[in-house]
C-alpha positions in Angstrom: -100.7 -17.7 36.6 -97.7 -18.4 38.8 -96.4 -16.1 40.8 -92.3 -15.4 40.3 -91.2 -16.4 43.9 -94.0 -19.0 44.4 -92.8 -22.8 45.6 -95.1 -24.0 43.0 -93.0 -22.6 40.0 -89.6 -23.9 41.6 -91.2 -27.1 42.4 -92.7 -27.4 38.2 -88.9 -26.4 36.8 -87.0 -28.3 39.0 -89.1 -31.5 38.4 -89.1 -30.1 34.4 -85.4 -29.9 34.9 -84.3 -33.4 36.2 -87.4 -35.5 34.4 -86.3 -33.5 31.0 -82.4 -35.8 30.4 -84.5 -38.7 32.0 -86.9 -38.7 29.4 -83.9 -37.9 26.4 -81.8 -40.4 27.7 -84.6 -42.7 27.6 -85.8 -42.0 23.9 -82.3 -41.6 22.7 -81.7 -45.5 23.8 -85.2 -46.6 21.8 -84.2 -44.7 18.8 -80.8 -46.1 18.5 -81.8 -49.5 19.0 -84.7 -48.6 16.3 -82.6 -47.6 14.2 -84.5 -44.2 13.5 -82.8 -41.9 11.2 -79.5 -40.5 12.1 -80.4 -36.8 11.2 -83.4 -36.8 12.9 -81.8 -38.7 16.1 -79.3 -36.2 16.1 -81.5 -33.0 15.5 -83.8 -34.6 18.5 -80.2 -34.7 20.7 -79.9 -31.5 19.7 -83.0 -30.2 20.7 -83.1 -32.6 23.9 -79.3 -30.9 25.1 -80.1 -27.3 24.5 -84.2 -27.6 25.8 -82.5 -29.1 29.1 -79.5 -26.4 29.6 -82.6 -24.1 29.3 -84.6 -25.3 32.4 -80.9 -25.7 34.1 -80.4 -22.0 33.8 -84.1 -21.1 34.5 -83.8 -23.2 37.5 -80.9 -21.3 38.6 -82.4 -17.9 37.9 -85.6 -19.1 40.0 -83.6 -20.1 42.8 -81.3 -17.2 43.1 -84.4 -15.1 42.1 -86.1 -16.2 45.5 -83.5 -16.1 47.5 -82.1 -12.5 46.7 -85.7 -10.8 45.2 -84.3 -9.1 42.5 -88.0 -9.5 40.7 -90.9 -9.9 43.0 -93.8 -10.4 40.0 -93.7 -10.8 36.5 -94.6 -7.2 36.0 -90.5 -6.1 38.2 -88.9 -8.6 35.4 -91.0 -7.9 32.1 -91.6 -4.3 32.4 -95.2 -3.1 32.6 -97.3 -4.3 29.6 -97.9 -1.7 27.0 -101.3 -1.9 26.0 -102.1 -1.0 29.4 -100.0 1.8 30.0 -100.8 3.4 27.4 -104.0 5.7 26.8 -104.8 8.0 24.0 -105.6 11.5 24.2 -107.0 13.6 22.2 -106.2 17.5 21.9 -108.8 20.0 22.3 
């Protein structure tokens, strides 16, 4: 898994982020000169706009996140994962 503050993970969003309106731009010009269906060319806009305002923001958060270290691992940002926190104990 990547780490929070790894290169790697910056590098994969911010290449995610830029190649994501690239690649909606691009299919947005094939389906309007296919003529696709308007709903489903404007549901796919939809989808296109808010999937690449996400990566924007995550981008922002990663970058921010290793400059400042506000979460060092996954574990700092998620909280630790319950099934392995907790035990079960019996009484007697």
């Amino acid at each position: 898994m990547l780490a929070l503050t790894s290169n790697a993970l910056l590098i994969l969003v911010a290449v995610a982020a830029i190649a994501w309106p690239v690649i909606g731009t691009v299919w947005w010009h094939r389906s309007v000169r296919a003529r696709r269906s308007s709903v489903g060319r404007t549901l796919a806009g939809w989808l296109f706009a808010v999937v690449g305002q996400l990566l924007a923001i995550a981008l922002t958060f990663l970058v921010v996140n290793n400059e400042f270290a506000f979460y060092t691992s996954w574990t700092d940002l998620f909280g630790p994962n319950v099934a392995e926190t907790t035990s079960i104990r019996s009484q007697g």
